[in-house]
LUMKOL-163511 format. One line per field, with one value per residue: residue number from 1; residue in three letters; y, x, z of N, C-alpha, C in turn. Coordinates in steps of 0.2 Angstrom, whole numbers, always signed. Layout:
BEGIN
pos	(NUM; ...) $
code	(ala; ...) $
n.north	(Y; ...) $
n.east	(X; ...) $
n.up	(Z; ...) $
ca.north	(Y; ...) $
ca.east	(X; ...) $
ca.up	(Z; ...) $
c.north	(Y; ...) $
c.east	(X; ...) $
c.up	(Z; ...) $
// end
This chain:
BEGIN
pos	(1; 2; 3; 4; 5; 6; 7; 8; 9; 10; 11; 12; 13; 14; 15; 16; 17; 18; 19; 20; 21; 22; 23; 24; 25; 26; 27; 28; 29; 30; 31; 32; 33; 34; 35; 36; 37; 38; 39; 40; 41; 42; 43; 44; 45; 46; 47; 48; 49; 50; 51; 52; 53; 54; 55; 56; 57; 58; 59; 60; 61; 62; 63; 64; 65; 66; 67; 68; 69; 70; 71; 72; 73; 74; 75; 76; 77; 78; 79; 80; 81; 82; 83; 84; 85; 86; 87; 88; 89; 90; 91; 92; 93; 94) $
code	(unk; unk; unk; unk; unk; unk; unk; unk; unk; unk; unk; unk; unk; unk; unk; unk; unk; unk; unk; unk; unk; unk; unk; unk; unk; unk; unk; unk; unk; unk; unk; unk; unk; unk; unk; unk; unk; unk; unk; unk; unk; unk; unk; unk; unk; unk; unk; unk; unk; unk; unk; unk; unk; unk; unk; unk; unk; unk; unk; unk; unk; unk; unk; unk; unk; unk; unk; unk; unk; unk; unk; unk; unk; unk; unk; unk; unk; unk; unk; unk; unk; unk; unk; unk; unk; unk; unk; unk; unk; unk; unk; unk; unk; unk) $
n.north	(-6; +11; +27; +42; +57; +69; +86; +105; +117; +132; +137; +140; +133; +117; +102; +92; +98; +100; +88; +80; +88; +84; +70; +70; +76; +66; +55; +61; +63; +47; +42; +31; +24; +20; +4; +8; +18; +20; +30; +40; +42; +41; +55; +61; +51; +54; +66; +65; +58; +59; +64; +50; +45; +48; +44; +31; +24; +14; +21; +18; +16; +13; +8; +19; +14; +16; +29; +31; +25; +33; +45; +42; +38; +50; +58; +54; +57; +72; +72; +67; +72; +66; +54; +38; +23; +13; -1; +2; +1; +12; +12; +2; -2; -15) $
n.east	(+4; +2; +4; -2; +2; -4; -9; -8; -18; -23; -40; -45; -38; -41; -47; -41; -32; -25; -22; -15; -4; +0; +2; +13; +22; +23; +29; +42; +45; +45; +54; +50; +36; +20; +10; -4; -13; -29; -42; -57; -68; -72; -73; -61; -49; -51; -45; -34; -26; -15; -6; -6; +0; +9; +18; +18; +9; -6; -24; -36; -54; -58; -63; -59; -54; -43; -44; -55; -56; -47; -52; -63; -58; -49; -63; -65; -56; -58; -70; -68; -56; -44; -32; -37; -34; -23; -25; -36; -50; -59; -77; -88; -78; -69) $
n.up	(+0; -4; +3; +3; +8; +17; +11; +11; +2; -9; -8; -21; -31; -41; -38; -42; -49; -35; -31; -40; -40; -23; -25; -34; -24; -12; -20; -24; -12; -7; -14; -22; -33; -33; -41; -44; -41; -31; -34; -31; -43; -59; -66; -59; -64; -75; -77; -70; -81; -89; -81; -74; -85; -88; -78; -77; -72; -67; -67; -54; -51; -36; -18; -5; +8; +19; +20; +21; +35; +40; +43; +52; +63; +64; +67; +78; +87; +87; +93; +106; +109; +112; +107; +98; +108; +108; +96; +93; +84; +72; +72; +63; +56; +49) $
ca.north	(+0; +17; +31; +47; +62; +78; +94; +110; +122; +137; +137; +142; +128; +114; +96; +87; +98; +99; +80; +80; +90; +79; +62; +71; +76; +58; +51; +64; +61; +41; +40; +26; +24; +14; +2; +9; +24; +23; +38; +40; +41; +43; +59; +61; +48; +59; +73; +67; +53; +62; +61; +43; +41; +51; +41; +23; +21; +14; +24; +15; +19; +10; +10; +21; +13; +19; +37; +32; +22; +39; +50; +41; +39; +59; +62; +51; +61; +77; +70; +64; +78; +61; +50; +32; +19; +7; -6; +4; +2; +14; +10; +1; -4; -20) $
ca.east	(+0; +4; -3; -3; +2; -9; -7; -14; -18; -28; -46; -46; -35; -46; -45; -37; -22; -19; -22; -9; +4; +1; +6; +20; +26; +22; +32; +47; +47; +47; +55; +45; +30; +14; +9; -9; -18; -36; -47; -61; -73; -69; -71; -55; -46; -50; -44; -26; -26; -9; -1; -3; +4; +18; +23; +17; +5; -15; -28; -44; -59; -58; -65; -52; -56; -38; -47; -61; -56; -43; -57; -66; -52; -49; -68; -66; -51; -61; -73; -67; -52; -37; -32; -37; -31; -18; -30; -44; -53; -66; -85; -90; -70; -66) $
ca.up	(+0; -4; +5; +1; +14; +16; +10; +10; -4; -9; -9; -30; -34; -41; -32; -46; -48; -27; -29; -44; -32; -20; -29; -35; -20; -10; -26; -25; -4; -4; -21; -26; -39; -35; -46; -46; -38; -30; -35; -30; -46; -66; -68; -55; -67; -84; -75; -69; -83; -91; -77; -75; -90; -87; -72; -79; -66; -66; -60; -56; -46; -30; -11; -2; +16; +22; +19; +28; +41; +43; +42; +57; +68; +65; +70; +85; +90; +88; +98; +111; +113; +113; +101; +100; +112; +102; +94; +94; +78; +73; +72; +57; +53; +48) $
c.north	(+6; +23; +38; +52; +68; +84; +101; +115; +126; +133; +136; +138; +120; +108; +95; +90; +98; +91; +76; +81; +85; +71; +65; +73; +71; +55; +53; +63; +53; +38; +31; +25; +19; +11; +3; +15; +23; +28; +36; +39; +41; +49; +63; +57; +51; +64; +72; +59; +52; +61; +54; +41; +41; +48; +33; +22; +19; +19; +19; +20; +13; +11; +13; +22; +15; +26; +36; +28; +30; +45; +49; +40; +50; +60; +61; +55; +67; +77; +70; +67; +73; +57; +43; +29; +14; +1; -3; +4; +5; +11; +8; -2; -13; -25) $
c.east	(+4; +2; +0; -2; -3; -6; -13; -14; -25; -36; -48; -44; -39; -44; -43; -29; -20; -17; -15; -2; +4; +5; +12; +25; +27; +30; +40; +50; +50; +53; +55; +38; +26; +15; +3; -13; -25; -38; -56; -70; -68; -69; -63; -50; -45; -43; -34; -23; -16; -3; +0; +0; +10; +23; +23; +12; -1; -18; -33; -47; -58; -61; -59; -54; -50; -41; -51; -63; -50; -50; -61; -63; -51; -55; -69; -64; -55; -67; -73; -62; -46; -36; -33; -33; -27; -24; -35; -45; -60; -73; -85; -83; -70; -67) $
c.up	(+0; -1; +4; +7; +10; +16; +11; +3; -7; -12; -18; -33; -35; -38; -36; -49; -41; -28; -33; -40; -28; -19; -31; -31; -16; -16; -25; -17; -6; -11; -24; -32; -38; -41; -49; -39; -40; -32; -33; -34; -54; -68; -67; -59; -75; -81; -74; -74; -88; -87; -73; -79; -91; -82; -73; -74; -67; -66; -62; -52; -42; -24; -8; +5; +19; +24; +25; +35; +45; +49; +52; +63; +69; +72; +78; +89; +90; +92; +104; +114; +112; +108; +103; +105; +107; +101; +95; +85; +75; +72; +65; +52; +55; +53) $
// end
């Protein structure tokens, strides 16, 4: 698995180019190349299909449960003010 770090970037800047940056920066950190990146839908696969090519990489559409088991782990933590307990697995996870 590959996972992607978080960025930030302007409000105006469309999701498919911050998501381009991103990949390229993950890619230029680990200096490694998946052999396929998840997306979320196909319009998101048209959108940065150029720079799959450019890097030799897949894209598909896929379930991006790392996201949303992150995502619920986060909410929990804002919740609840602390971060999970080691082996805490969010509601609905696995």
């Amino acid at each position: 698995m590959f996972a992607i770090h978080s960025g930030m970037t302007r409000p105006e800047t469309p999701p498919y180019q911050a998501l381009g940056d991103v990949i390229l920066a993950a890619v230029e950190k680990v200096k490694r190349l998946p052999d396929e990146i998840h997306l979320r839908d196909e319009a998101m696969i048209a959108r940065l299909a150029a720079l799959g090519r450019a890097l030799g990489v897949r894209l598909k559409v896929g379930k991006l449960k790392a996201i949303r088991d992150a995502r619920k782990e986060f909410e929990a933590f804002l919740r609840n003010g602390r971060a999970p307990e080691a082996g805490y697995k969010a509601a609905g996870s696995g």
